[in-house]
C-alpha positions, 0 to 999 in steps of 0.5 A: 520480471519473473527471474530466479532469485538473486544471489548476492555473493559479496565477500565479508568485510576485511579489516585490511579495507580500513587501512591504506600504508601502501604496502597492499598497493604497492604488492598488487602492483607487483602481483600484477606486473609481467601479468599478459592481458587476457592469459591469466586471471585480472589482478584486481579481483585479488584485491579486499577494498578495490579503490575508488570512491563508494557509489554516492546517489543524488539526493532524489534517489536517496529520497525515493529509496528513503521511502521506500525503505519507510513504505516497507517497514510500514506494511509489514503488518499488512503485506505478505512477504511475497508481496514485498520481495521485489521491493526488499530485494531493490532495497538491499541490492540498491545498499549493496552496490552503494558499498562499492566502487562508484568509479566501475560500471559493470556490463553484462553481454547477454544473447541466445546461442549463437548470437555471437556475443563470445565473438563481441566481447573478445572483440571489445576486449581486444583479445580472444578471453571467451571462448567462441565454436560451432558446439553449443552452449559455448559459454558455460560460466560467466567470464569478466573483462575490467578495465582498470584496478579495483573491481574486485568487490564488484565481481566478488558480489557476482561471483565470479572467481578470479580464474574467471577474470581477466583485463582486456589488451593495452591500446589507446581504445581500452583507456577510454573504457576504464572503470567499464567491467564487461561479463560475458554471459551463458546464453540465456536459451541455453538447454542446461537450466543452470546456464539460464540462472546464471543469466538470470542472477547476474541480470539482477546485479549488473549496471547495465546490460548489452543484449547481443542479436542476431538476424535470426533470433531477433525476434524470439518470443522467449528473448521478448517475453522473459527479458525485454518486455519486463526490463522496459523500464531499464532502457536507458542502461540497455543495448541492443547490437544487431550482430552479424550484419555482415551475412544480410545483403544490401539494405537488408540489415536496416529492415531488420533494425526497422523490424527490431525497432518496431518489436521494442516499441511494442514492448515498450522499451524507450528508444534513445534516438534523436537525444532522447532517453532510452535504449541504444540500438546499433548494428554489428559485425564482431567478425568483420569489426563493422560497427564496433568501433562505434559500439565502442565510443558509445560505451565509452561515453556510458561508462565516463558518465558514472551513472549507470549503477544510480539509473539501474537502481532508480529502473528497479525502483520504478519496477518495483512501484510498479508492482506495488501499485494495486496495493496502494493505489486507492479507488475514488470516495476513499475515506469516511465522510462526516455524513457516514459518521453521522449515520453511524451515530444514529444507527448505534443511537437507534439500536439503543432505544434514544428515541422511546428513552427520549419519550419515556422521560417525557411521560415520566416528567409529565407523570410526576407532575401529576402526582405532584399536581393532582388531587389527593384522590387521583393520586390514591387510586393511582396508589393502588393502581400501581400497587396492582399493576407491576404483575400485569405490566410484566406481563404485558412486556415482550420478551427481553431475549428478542430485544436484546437479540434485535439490538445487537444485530441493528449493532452488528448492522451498523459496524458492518456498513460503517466499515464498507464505507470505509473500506470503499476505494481501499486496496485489497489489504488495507480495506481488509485492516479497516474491516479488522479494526471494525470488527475487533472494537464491535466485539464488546460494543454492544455490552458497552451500548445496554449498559448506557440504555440501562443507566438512562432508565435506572429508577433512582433517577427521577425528573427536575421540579420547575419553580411553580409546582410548590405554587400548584401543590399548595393550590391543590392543597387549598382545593382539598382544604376546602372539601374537606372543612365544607364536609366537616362543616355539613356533618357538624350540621347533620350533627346539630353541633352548628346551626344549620346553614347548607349554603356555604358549606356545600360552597366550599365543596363545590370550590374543591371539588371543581378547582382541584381539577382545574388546578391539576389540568393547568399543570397538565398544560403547563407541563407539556413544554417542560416535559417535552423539553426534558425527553429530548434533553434526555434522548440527546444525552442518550445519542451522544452517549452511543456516539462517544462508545461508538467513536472510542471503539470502532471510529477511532480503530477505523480512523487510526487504519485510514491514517496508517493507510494515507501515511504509507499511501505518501511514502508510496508516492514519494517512492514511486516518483514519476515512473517513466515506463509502465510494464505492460505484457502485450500479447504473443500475436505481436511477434508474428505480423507480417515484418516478422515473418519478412525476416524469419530465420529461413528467409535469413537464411536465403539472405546469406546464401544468395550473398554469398 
């Protein structure tokens, strides 16, 4: 309901409120006495504390304001104030009336120019106390009737001064209304734009509210639009008194109810009939007195049951959730499935380089198996391979810069879609929090993912031995033995230092010479196992580690934001409840059908003067 801000005039605490020596009683007493009804202001308002018991809710509105207050307090970090108002608003008016009187129910009587509204609230009260003419606007400042003591801080808190309050005329009636504070009210189609913010504030603080017809201005858009339709949820603390039935002839008053009922069911206001919940419709005549007795004994009932005040609070607080519900409530797949925490993984493994660190250990391994496992003479010329290979090799390298380059954006890539994912099904706000979250932990992600790259590819690390290379280089080593003496053995003999004998020399060398290759590819073929073995060893250890700076620095913040998020989602169900009326804006066409125009204010018009 887009109504002016509330204005809550409570006065200030007193500390006479704390004490009761009957002394301030027994002087209102006094006050009062001689006082006429109806001529002067209603002494109760005079009084700091009032009397009767504070409002107490019952334990489930408790619960739902409780949460609500834990919902708000939650959000701030992620709400605008703009987007909260309606709940704060409900939060501090709901603490405000809890201060005051439980045994007072405040009414206000609404209604356009002349509706008649004057004429039935002096007819409620017994005596003339609002003044009612042709000139219009009639009522200018609101005027309050209580009947009974202590509703001072009631009125206080709408501000009406005590020249303005006045009690309504002793009779057995009136006794059946007491604790009821009735406030009449500026019309609210009124052409002074300060007669319309009265009617607004008030409208915001009141218990219930009596919204005074009449046959010609009962279906105005303005009365639908702007107080109707956004109070739908407020049916059961609103009336609707079609007055002035006395200038429709015959069965023409129950049309217009059928009429007025049909527009509030398309506003959808509850109606209370047959028991059920809802708005009570009547039909009036504050000129003939047709019907107020009735609207009388319904007021009376309302007022005896002293829940007016919890149900006008749990309505806003229904409203309020209402418009509160695209900022929480989630769309499907809200939440990070483990599939997407696995891509993720991978992604972050993959950026850096898990699957070549995996295989380069695999060729280092097999590598250093045979420089261990080889001849001498491989692994000299190998020696001076490497002697002259790092130039070329550097050489050979593509350039760094790109690869850096194209490892950060694979990072940036992955945060980017983890955080969509995330933030799939989230409200605009929260699914903004997640995004924020993600992207304040990436910020130094990808530092964090090449100083692991660089660790897994320090040189100082070099592969485990198995048992069996001492075994295979002593093999190796006995291969290169016996080369070495068949050689020795045949320059001896070329020498004539030893008798000549070429067999066994040359037996030798050949033993070398073809078993320090066998030796070396039987290492080859033993290592593939191992090597292998050890690459994925190395590539898992690699995976896990991108996985655990990954988790610590975005998971964990994304997961943190979706569990803030499931907590203010419960608070948020807690405060919502079972909301009994949704708020809805049909279209403006729904006031003009065919009923509408049966009944419009010319017709009415021929009505009355046929009538008469």
């Amino acid at each position: 309901m887009a109504l002016a801000p509330a204005e809550v005039l409570q006065s200030e605490a007193d500390p006479l409120d704390a004490w009761d020596d009957g002394l301030i009683a027994r002087r209102a007493a006094e006050d009062g006495e001689g006082e006429q009804p109806g001529a002067g202001p209603f002494p109760g308002g005079a009084q700091r504390g009032g009397r009767g018991e504070v409002l107490a809710f019952t334990g489930e509105l408790q619960g739902r304001l409780e949460a609500m207050r834990e919902l708000v307090g939650l959000s701030r970090t992620r709400l605008d104030a703009d987007t909260l108002a309606d709940a704060v608003r409900v939060l501090e008016e709901s603490d405000a009336r809890r201060r005051l009187s439980g045994e007072h129910t405040v009414i206000a009587v609404a209604g356009a120019t002349g509706s008649g509204k004057s004429a039935l609230f002096n007819a409620l009260a017994g005596v003339t106390i609002s003044e009612t003419g042709v000139r219009r606007p009639t009522t200018a400042l609101p005027l309050a009737c209580s009947w009974g003591e202590g509703s001072g801080r009631l009125l206080d808190r709408l501000g009406i001064p005590a020249r303005l309050r006045r009690r309504p005329v002793q009779s057995p009636d009136a006794a059946a209304l007491e604790g009821m504070v009735l406030v009449d009210l500026p019309d609210h189609d009124s052409a002074a734009p300060e007669h319309r913010e009265q009617v607004d504030r008030i409208l915001e603080l009141v218990d219930a509210v009596i919204w005074v017809l009449d046959p010609e201005k009962y279906a105005d858009a303005m009365l639908h639009e702007r107080y109707l339709r956004p109070m739908a949820g407020h049916a059961e603390v609103t009336f609707l008194v079609l007055n002035q039935v006395d200038r429709l002839p015959g069965d023409s008053a129950d049309l217009v109810l059928d009429d007025l009922r049909r527009l509030l069911d398309e506003d959808g206001v509850a109606l209370g009939e047959h028991g059920e919940p809802g708005a009570t419709v009547l039909a009036v005549s504050a000129l003939s007195g047709a019907g107020v007795g009735e609207l009388r004994e319904c007021l009376g009932q309302f007022v005896q049951e002293r829940g007016a005040a919890a149900r006008r609070i749990a309505a806003d607080l229904d409203a309020a959730a209402v418009g509160l519900r695209p900022v929480y409530e989630p769309g499907p797949g809200v939440g990070l499935s483990e599939e997407a925490r696995e891509e993720f993984g991978a992604r972050l493994a993959d950026s850096v380089g898990a699957l070549a660190a995996g295989e380069t250990a695999e060729r280092a391994w097999r590598r250093n198996a045979g420089r261990a496992c080889g001849t001498p003479w491989l692994r000299l010329w190998r020696w001076a391979k490497d002697k002259r290979g790092p130039e070329a090799a550097e050489e050979s390298r593509p350039d760094q810069a790109q690869e850096e380059a194209a490892a950060r954006q694979r990072v940036e890539q992955a945060v980017r879609t983890l955080s969509d994912r995330a933030a799939q099904g989230l409200p605009a706000p929260w699914a903004q929090a997640v995004r924020e979250a993600a992207a304040r932990g990436a910020e130094e992600l990808p530092e964090a993912l090449d100083r692991l790259s660089a660790d897994s590819l320090a040189p100082g690390r070099r592969p485990p031995k198995p048992g069996w290379w001492p075994a295979a280089v002593l093999a190796q080593g006995a291969m290169t033995l016996l080369q070495v003496v068949g050689a020795l053995w045949l320059l001896a003999q070329i020498a004539r230092v030893c008798p000549p004998n070429l067999g066994i020399p040359a037996l030798l060398m050949v033993l070398g010479i073809l078993g320090g290759p066998l030796v070396e590819w039987t290492c080859r073929i033993a290592a593939r196992g191992p090597a292998r073995r050890y690459g994925a060893e190395a590539e898992r250890r690699l995976r896990e580690a991108a996985g655990a700076c990954g988790r610590a620095r975005v998971l964990e913040p994304v997961a943190s934001e979706l569990l803030r998020y499931r907590e203010v989602r419960e608070q948020y169900a807690k405060a919502a409840g079972a909301v009994r009326t949704e708020v809805y804006a049909p279209s403006r066409e729904a006031y003009s059908s065919s009923a509408r125009e049966a009944y419009s204010p010319s017709r009415v018009r021929e009505l009355s003067t046929s009538r008469r």
